[in-house]
N, C-alpha and C positions, 0 to 999 in steps of 0.2 A: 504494500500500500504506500502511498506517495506522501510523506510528510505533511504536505497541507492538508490531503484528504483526511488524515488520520485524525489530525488535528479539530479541521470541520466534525468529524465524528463525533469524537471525544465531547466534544462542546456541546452539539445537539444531543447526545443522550443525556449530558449532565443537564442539559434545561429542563428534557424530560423529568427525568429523576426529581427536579426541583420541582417541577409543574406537579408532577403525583403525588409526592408529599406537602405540598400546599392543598391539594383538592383533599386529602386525606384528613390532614389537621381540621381544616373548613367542618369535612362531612363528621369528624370528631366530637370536635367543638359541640357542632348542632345538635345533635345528639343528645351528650350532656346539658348539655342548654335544656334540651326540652322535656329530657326526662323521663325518653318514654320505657315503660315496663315490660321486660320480655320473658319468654321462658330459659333463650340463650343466653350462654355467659359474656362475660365482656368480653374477653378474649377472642370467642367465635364473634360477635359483632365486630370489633375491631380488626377482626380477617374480612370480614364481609367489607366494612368500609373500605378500607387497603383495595382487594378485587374492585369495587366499584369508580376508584380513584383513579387506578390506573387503567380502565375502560373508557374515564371522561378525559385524562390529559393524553392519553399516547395515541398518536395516530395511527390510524390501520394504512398501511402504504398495499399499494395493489405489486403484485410479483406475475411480470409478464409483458404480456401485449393485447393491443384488442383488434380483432381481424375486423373489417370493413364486411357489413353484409351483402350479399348479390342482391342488388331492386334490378331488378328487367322489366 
């Protein structure tokens, strides 16, 4: 990999990394804010926010191409 690119990498994941643990703390916070009563423990809610977090900040990038349809 080419130095710069590496670099470009590096960075955009760490935003990532920052963006999902910001949407995490957020969906945290709220949470305890509002107090709602569950059967789950914190722990499995606190994996659940985590999963949910990084669902809202990571992009899904597409891997591929897109063929052009035949219209005739």
């Amino acid at each position: 990999m080419k130095p710069l690119l590496s670099a470009q990498e590096l960075a955009r994941r760490n935003n990532e990394s920052v963006a999902v643990h910001a949407a995490y703390e957020r969906r945290r916070k709220l949470r305890r804010l509002l107090g709602k009563k569950s059967k789950r423990s914190a722990k499995e809610l606190d994996d659940l926010d985590w999963r949910e977090a990084n669902r809202e900040a990571r992009p899904v990038r597409a891997v591929g191409f897109f063929l052009p349809e035949n219209r005739r």
